[in-house]
MIMI-852637 format. One record per residue (C-alpha): residue in three letters; z, y, x. Coordinates in pm, whole numbers, plus 50000, padded with zeros to 5 digits. Layout:
+-----+-------+-------+-------+
! res !     Z !     Y !     X !
+-----+-------+-------+-------+
! Ala !     Z !     Y !     X !
...
+-----+-------+-------+-------+
END
This chain:
+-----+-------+-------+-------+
! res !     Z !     Y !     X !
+-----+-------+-------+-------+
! Unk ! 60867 ! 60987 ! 41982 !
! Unk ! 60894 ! 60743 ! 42281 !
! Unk ! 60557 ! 60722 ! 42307 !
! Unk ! 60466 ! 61065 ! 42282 !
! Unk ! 60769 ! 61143 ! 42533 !
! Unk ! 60607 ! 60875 ! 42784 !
! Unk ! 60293 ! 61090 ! 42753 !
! Unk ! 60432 ! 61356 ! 42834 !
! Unk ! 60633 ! 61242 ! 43162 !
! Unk ! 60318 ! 61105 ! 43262 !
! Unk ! 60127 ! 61388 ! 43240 !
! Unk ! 60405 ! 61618 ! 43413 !
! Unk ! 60414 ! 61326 ! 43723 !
! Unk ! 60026 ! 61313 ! 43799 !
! Unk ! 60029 ! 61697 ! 43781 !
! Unk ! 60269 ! 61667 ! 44038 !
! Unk ! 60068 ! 61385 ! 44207 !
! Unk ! 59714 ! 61616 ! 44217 !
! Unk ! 59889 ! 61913 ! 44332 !
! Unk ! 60081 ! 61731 ! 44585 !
! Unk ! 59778 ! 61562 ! 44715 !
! Unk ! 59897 ! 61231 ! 44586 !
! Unk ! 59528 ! 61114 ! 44508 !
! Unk ! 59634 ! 60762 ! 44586 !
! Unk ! 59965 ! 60710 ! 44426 !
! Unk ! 59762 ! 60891 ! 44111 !
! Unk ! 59500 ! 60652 ! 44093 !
! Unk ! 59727 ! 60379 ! 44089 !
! Unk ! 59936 ! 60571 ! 43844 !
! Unk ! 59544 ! 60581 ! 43604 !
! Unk ! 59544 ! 60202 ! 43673 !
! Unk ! 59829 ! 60123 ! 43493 !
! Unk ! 59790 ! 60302 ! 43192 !
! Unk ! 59642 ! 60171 ! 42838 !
! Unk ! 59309 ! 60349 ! 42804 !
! Unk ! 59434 ! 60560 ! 42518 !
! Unk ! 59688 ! 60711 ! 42716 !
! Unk ! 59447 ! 60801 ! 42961 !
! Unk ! 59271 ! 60966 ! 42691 !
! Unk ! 59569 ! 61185 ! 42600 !
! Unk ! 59623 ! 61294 ! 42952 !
! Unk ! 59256 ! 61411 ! 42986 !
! Unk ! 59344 ! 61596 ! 42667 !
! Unk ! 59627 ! 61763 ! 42748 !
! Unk ! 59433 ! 61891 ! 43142 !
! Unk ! 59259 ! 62180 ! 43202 !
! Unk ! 58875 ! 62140 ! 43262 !
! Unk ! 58873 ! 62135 ! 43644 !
! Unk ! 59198 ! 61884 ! 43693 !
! Unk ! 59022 ! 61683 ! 43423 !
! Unk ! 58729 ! 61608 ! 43617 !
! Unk ! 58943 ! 61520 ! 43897 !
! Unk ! 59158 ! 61264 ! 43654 !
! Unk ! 58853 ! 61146 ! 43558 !
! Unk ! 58701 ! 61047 ! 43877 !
! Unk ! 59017 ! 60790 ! 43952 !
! Unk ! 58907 ! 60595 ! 43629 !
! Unk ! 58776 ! 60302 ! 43737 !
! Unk ! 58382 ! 60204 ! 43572 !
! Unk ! 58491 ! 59920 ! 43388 !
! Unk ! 58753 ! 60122 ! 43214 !
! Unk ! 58537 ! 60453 ! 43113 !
! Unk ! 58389 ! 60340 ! 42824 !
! Unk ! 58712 ! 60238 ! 42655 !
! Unk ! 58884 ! 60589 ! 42740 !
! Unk ! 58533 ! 60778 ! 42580 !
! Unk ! 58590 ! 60596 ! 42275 !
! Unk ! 58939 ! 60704 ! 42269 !
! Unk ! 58883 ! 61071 ! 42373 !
! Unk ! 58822 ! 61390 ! 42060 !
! Unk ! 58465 ! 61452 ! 42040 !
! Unk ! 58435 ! 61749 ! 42226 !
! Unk ! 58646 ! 61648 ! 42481 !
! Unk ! 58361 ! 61298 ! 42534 !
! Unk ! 58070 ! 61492 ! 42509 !
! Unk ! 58191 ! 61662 ! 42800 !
! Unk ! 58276 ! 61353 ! 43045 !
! Unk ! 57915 ! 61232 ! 42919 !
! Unk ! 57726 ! 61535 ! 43056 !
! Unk ! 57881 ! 61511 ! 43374 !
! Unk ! 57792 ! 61093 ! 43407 !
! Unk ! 57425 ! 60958 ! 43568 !
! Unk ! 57262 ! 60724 ! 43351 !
! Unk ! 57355 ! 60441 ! 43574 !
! Unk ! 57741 ! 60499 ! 43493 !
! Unk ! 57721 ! 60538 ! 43139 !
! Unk ! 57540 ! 60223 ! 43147 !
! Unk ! 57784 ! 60051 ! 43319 !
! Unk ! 58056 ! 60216 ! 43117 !
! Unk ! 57912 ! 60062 ! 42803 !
! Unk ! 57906 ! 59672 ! 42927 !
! Unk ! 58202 ! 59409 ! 42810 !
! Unk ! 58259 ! 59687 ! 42527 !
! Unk ! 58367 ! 59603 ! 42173 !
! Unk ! 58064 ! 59628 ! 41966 !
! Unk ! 58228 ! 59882 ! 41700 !
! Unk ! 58354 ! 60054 ! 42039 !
! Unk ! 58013 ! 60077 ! 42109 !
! Unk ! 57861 ! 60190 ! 41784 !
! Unk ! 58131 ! 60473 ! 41823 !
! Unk ! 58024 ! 60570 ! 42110 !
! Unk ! 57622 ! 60519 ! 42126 !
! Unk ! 57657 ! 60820 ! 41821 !
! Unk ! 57719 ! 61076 ! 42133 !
! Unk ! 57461 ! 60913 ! 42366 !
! Unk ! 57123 ! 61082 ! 42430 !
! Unk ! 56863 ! 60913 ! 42268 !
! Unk ! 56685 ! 60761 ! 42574 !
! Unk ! 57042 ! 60619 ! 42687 !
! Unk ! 57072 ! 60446 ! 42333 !
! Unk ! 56772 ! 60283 ! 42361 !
! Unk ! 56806 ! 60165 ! 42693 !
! Unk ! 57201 ! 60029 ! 42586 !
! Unk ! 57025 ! 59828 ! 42317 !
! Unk ! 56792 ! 59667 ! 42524 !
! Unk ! 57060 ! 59569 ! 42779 !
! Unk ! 57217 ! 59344 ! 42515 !
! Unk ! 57136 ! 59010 ! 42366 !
! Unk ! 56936 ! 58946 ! 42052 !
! Unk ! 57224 ! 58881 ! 41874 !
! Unk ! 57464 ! 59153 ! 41978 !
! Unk ! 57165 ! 59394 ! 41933 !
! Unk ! 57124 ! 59314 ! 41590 !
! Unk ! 57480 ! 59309 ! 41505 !
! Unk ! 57508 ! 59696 ! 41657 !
! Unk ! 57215 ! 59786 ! 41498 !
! Unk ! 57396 ! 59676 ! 41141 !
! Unk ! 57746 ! 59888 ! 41237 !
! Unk ! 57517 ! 60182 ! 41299 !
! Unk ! 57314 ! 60183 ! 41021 !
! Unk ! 57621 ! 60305 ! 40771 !
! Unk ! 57799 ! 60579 ! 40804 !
! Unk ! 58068 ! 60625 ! 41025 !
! Unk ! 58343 ! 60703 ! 40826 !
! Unk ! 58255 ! 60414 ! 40565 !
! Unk ! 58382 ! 60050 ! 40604 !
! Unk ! 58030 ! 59929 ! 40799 !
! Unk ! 58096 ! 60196 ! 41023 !
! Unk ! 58462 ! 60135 ! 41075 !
! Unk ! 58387 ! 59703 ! 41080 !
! Unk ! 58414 ! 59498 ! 41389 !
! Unk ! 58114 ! 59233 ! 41335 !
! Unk ! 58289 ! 58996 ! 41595 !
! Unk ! 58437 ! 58749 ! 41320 !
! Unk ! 58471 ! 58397 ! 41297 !
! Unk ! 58398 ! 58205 ! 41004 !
! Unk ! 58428 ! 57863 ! 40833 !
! Unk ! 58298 ! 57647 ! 40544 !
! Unk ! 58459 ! 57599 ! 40229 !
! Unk ! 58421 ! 57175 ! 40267 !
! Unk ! 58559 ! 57113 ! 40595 !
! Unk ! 58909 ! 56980 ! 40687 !
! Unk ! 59139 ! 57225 ! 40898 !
! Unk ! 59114 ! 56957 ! 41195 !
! Unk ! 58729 ! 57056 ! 41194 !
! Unk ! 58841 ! 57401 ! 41203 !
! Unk ! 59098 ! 57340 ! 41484 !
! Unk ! 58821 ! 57156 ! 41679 !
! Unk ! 58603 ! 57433 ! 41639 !
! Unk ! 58834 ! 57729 ! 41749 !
! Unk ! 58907 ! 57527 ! 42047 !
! Unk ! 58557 ! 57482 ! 42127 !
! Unk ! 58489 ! 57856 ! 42071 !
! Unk ! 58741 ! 57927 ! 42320 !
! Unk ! 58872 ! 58263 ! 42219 !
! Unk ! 58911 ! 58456 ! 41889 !
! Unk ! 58852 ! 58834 ! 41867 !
! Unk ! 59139 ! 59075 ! 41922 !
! Unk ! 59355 ! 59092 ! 41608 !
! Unk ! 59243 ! 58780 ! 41424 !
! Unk ! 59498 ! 58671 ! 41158 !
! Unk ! 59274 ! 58500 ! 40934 !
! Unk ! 58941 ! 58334 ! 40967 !
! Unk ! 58712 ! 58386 ! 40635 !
! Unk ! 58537 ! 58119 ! 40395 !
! Unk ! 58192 ! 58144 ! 40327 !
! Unk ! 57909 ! 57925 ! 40166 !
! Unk ! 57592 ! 57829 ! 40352 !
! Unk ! 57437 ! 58170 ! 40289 !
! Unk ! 57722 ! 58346 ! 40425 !
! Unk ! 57848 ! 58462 ! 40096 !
! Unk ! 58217 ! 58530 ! 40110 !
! Unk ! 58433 ! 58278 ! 39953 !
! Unk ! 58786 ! 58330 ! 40031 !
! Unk ! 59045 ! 58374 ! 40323 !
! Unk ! 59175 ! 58130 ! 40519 !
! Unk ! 59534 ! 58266 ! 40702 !
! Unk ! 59590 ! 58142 ! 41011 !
! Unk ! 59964 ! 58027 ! 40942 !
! Unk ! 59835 ! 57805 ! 40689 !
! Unk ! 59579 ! 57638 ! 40924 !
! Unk ! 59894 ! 57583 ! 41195 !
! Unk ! 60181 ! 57505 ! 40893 !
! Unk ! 59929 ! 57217 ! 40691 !
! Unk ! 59810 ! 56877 ! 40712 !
! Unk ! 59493 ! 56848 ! 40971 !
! Unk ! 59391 ! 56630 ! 40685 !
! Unk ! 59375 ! 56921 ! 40375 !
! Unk ! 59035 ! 57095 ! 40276 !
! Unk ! 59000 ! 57405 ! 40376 !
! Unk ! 58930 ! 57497 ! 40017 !
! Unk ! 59237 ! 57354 ! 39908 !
! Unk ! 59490 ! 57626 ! 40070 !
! Unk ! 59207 ! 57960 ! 40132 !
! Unk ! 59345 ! 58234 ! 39946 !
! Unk ! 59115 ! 58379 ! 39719 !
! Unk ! 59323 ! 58749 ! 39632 !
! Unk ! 59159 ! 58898 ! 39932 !
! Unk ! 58890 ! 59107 ! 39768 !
! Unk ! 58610 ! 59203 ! 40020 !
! Unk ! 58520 ! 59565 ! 40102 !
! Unk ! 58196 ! 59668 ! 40005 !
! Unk ! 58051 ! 59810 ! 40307 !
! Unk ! 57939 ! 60146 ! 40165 !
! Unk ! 58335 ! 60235 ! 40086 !
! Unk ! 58417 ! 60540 ! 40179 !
! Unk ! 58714 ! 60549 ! 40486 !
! Unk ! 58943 ! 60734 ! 40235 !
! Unk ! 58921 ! 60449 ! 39983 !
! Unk ! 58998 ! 60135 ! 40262 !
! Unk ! 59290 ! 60329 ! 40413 !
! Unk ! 59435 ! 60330 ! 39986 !
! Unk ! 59303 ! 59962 ! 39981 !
! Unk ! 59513 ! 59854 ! 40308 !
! Unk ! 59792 ! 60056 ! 40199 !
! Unk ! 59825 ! 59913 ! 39821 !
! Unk ! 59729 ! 59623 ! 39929 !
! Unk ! 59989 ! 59527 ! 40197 !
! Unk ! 59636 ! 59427 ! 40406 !
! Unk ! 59632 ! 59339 ! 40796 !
! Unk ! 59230 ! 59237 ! 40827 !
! Unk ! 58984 ! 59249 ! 40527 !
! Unk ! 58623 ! 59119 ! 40507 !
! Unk ! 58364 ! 59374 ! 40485 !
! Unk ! 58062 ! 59271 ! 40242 !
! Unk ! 57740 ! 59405 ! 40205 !
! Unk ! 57557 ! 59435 ! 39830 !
! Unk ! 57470 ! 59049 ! 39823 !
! Unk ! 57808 ! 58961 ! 39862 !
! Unk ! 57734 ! 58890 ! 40216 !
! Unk ! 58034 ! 58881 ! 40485 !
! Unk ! 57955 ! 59177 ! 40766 !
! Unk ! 58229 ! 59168 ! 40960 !
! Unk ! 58595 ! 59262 ! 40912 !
! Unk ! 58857 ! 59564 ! 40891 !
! Unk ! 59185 ! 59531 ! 41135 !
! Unk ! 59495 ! 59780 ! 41032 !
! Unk ! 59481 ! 59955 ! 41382 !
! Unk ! 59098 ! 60041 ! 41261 !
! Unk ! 59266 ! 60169 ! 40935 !
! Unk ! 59586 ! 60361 ! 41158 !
! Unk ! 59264 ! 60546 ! 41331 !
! Unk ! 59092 ! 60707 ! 40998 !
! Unk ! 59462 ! 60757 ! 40883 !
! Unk ! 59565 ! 60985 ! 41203 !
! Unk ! 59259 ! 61160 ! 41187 !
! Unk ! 59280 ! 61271 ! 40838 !
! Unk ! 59621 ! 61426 ! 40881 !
! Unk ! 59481 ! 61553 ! 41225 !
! Unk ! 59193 ! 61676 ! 40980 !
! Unk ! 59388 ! 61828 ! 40705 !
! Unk ! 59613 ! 62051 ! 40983 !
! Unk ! 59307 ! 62196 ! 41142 !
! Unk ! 59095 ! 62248 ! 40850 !
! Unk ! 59369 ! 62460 ! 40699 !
! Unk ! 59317 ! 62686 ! 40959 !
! Unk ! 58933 ! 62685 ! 40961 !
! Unk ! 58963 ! 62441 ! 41250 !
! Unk ! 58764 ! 62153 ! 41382 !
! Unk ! 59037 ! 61828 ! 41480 !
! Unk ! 58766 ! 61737 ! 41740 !
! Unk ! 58759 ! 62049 ! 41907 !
! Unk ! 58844 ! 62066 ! 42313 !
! Unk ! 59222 ! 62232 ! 42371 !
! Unk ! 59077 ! 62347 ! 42690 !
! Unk ! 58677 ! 62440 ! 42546 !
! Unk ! 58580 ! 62773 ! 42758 !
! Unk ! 58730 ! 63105 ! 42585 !
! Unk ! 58406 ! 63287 ! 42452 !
! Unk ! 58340 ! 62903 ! 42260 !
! Unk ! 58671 ! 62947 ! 42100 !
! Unk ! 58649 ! 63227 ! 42014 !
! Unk ! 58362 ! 63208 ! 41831 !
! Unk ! 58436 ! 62921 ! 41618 !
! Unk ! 58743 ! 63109 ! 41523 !
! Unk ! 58551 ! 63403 ! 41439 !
! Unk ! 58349 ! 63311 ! 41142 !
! Unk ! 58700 ! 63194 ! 40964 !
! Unk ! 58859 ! 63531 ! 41047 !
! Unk ! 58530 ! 63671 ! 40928 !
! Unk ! 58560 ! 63549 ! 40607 !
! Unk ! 58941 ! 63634 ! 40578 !
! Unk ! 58854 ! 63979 ! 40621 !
! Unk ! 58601 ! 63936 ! 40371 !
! Unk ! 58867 ! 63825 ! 40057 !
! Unk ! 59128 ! 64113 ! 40259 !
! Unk ! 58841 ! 64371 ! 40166 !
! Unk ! 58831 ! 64212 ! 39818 !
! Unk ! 59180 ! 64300 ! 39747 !
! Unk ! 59174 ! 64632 ! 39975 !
! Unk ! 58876 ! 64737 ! 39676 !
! Unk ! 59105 ! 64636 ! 39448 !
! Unk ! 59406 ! 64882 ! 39510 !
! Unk ! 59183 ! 65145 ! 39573 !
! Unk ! 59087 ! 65146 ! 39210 !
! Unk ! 59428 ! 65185 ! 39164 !
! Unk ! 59488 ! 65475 ! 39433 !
! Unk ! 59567 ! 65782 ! 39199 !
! Unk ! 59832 ! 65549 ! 39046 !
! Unk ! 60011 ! 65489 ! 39347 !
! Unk ! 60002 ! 65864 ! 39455 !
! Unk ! 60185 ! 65952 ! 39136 !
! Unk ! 60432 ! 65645 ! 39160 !
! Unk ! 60520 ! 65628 ! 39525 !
! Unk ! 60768 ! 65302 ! 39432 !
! Unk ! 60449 ! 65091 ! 39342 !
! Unk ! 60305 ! 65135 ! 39747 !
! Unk ! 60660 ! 64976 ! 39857 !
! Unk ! 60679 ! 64697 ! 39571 !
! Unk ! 60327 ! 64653 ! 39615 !
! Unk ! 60316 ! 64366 ! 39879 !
! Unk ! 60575 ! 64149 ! 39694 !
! Unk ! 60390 ! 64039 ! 39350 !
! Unk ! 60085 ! 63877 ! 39561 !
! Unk ! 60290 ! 63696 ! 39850 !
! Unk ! 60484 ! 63507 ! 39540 !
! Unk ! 60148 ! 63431 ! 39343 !
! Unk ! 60020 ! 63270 ! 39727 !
! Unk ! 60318 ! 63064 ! 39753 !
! Unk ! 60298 ! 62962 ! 39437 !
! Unk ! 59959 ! 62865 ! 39401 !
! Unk ! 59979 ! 62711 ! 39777 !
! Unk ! 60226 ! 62464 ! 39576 !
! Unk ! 59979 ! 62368 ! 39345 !
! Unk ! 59687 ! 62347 ! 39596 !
! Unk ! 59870 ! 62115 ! 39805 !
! Unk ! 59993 ! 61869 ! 39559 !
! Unk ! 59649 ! 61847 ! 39381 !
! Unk ! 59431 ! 61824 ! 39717 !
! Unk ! 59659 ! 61547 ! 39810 !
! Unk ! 59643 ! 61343 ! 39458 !
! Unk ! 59293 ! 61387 ! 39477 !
! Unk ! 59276 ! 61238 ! 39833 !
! Unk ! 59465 ! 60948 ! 39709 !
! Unk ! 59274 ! 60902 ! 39407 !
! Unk ! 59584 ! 60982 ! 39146 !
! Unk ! 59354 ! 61239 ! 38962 !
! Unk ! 59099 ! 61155 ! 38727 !
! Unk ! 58980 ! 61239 ! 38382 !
! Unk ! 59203 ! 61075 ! 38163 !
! Unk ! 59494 ! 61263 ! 38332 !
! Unk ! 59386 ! 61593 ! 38475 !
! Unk ! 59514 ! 61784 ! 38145 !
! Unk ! 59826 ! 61672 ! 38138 !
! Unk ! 59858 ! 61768 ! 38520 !
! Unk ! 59690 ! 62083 ! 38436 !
! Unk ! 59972 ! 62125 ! 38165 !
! Unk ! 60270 ! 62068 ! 38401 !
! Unk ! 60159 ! 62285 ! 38723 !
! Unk ! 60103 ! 62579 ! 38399 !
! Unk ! 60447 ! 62504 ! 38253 !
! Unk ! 60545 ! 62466 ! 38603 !
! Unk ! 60398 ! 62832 ! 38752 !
! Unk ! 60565 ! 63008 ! 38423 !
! Unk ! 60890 ! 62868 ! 38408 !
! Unk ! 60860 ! 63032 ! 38776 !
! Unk ! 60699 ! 63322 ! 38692 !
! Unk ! 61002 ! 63353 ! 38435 !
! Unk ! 61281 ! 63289 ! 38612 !
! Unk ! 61159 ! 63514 ! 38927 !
! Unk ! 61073 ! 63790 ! 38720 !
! Unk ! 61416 ! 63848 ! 38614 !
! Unk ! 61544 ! 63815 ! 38990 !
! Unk ! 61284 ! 64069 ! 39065 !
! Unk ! 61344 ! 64292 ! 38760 !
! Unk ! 61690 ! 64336 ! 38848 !
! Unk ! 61650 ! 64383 ! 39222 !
! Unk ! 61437 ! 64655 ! 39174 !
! Unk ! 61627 ! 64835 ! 38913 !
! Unk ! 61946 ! 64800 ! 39150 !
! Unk ! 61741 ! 64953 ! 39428 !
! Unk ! 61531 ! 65190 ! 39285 !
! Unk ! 61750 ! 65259 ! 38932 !
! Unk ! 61432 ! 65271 ! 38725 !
! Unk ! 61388 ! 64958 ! 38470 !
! Unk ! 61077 ! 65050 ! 38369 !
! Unk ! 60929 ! 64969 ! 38708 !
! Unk ! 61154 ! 64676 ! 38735 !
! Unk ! 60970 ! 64568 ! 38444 !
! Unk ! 60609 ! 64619 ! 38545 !
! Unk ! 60672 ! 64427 ! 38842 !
! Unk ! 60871 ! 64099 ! 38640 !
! Unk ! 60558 ! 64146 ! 38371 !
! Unk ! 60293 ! 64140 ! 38692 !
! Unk ! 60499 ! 63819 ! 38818 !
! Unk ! 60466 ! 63619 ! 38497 !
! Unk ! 60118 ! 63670 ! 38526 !
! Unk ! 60015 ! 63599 ! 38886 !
! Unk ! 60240 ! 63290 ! 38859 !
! Unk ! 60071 ! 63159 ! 38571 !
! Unk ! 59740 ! 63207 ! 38724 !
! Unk ! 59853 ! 63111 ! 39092 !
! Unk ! 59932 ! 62798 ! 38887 !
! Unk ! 59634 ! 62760 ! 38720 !
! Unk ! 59355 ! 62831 ! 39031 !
! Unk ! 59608 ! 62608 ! 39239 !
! Unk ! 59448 ! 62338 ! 39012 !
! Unk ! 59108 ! 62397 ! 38938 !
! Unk ! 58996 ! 62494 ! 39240 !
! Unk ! 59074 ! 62209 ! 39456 !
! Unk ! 58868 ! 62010 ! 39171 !
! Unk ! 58594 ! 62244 ! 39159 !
! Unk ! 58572 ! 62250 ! 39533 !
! Unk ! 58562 ! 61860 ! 39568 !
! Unk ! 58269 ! 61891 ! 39268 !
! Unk ! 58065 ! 62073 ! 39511 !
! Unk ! 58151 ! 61855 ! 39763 !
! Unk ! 58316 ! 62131 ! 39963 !
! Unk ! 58651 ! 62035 ! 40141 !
! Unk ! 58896 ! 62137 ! 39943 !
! Unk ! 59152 ! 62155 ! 40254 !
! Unk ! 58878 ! 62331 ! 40443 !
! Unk ! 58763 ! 62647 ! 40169 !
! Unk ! 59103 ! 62622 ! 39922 !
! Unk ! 59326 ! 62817 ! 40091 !
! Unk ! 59089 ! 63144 ! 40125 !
! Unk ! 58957 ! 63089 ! 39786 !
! Unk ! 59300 ! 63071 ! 39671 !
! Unk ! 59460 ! 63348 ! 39862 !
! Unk ! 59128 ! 63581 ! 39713 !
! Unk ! 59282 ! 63465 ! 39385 !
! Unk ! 59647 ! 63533 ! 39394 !
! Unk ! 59608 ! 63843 ! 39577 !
! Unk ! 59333 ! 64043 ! 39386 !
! Unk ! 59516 ! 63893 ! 39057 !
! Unk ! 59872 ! 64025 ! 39177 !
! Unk ! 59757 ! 64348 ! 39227 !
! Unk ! 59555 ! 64385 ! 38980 !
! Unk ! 59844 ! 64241 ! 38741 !
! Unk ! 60108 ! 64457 ! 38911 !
! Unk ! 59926 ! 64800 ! 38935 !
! Unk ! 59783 ! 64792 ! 38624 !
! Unk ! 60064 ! 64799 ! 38431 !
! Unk ! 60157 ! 65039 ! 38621 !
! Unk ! 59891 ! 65268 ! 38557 !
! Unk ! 59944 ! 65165 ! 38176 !
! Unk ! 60325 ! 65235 ! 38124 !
! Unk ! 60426 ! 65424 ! 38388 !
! Unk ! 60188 ! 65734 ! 38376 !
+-----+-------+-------+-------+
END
């Protein structure tokens, strides 16, 4: 919250700073901040103070606020740059900085970027950007230092020294044999707490698994997190080391899924631009409302059929609403828990019919107990039990089955290799609300008539 509150007063002082005329006392203001922030505040502007804000960063910080910034939100700073200054915004970076970055670069700029740098740096990018970005190659820094299993830690010590600086983040250094297979991991407290004397061999830890480099992002955030990890080794099929894995790498893909899950709920992209021009917005937005209205028609078609019904039994039109809205909540319940156990991998076959079991047992006991509540309510308010009954009877039902698409579908949508946090909720909805009223005035049309 601290954080986020500093943010904030930032943002509220160089508003004050631009409008006031305070160009200098802003820039200075720029200076001072981490290059994330920065990318916040040219979040949280409007379009034309965001060019301004963006003119006071100064060249050799640019490329480390693009890397920070949403899509959108980059590809926007990029079309307003000349060649020359993304060039020069690129230089001193990180190379998995860089590989982030070089995806939103034209072409021609990538090219030219890749023949600014040495043979080996070139190389190295080249091997971050030929996996996919949200796999552990793509999320691996390839700046690592390694060491041989034979050699004493005084070697080691003599070598760090004459390397002269480690990469940002370094806790361990990682054992490999003379064709770079990996070995083990060698922490860096044991190098400073042990005899200069010892092998390295001797005290490497060998319970650091590597990462195969074709992992998806999903599956090294649940390794880090089970794991208790700070840095892993990323390996390619050979058993090769690639480079390495830092926690703040894995805080990244972590903030972005929940950033991802939010959005997609509502049809929305994390990346997009707060500030993206109206007619943009409003077109992304409209395909998602298109297809809401879509699964509304669905269920619209659905009381139709039923229209001659509710023009005999007026009650049903008022009650109507009630049976569906429970079956969404419901099966929202079940959608949520089993999207999330399939994001962390809790779900598989040996289990899923037992889970399947519960959420059933789960949406009748539910659909039980509600249908009294319900049952009674209505008799007390309309004095008719038989339609108290209809509407208990149609609850049962849309519970159970609330229950039941609240499970499969997430599955079956992840089978197709459809989001299910993206499509679920619509498919769902579609679900619970033609079932409810079919459910509901159908027995109405059966016993009450």
């Amino acid at each position: 919250m601290e954080a986020r509150e500093h943010t904030q007063a930032n943002l509220q002082l160089l508003r004050e700073q631009l409008n006031s005329g305070g160009m200098r006392s802003a820039r200075l203001m720029i200076h001072s901040l981490h290059p994330a922030e920065v990318a916040r505040l040219l979040e949280s502007m409007p379009l034309r103070e965001r060019a301004v804000l963006w003119e006071m960063v100064g060249p050799d910080d640019e490329g480390d606020v693009l890397v920070e910034v949403a899509d959108e939100v980059r590809n926007g700073l990029i079309k307003g740059m000349q060649t020359e200054d993304l060039l020069a915004a690129t230089e001193g970076m990180e190379l998995d900085d860089l590989a982030d970055l070089l995806v939103d670069l034209p072409e021609t700029l990538t090219r030219e970027v890749l023949q600014s740098l040495d043979h080996q740096d070139e190389e190295r990018l080249r091997q971050v950007l030929a996996y996919d970005e949200d796999s552990a190659g793509g999320l691996m820094n390839v700046d690592i230092v390694t060491v041989r299993p034979d050699v004493t830690l005084e070697v080691v010590s003599r070598y760090l020294r004459a390397r002269g600086e480690m990469p940002d983040g370094t806790d361990s250094i990682f054992v490999v044999d003379r064709d770079n297979g990996y070995v083990g991991t060698l922490f860096l407290s044991r190098l400073l707490t042990n005899d200069e004397d010892t092998i390295v061999a001797n005290i490497m830890s060998t319970n650091i698994l590597p990462i195969p480099a074709h992992t998806p992002s999903t599956q090294v955030v649940w390794e880090f997190e089970n794991r208790d990890l700070l840095s892993a080794p990323v390996v390619d099929d050979d058993y090769r080391v690639l480079g390495r894995i830092t926690v703040d790498d894995v805080v990244d893909v972590i903030r972005e899924e929940a950033e991802h899950s939010l959005m997609s709920a509502a049809g929305l992209d994390e990346e997009d631009d707060m500030f993206a021009p109206v007619f943009k917005s409003a077109r992304r937005r409209a395909l998602w409302l298109g297809i809401n209205l879509g699964t509304a028609f669905l269920a619209a078609a659905v009381v139709d059929v039923f229209q001659t019904t509710i023009d005999k039994i007026v009650l049903l039109a008022v009650l109507m609403p009630v049976v569906p809205s429970m079956g969404g909540v419901a099966g929202s319940q079940s959608l949520t828990i089993i999207t999330r156990a399939i994001a962390l991998g809790q779900i598989d076959r040996t289990n899923a019919r037992r889970i399947m079991r519960k959420e059933l047992l789960v949406g009748l006991l539910n659909g039980v107990g509600w249908a009294i509540v319900v049952a009674a309510f209505t008799y007390l308010w309309f004095g008719n039990w038989r339609i108290g009954g209809v509407i208990g009877a149609a609850m049962i039902i849309n519970l159970f089955v609330a229950a039941f698409a609240g499970f499969v579908i997430p599955l079956t949508l992840k089978r197709l290799n459809i989001d299910p946090a993206l499509a679920g909720g619509v498919v769902l909805t579609t679900v619970t609300d033609v079932i409810g009223y079919m459910a509901f005035l159908g027995l109405g049309a059966a016993l009450l008539l």
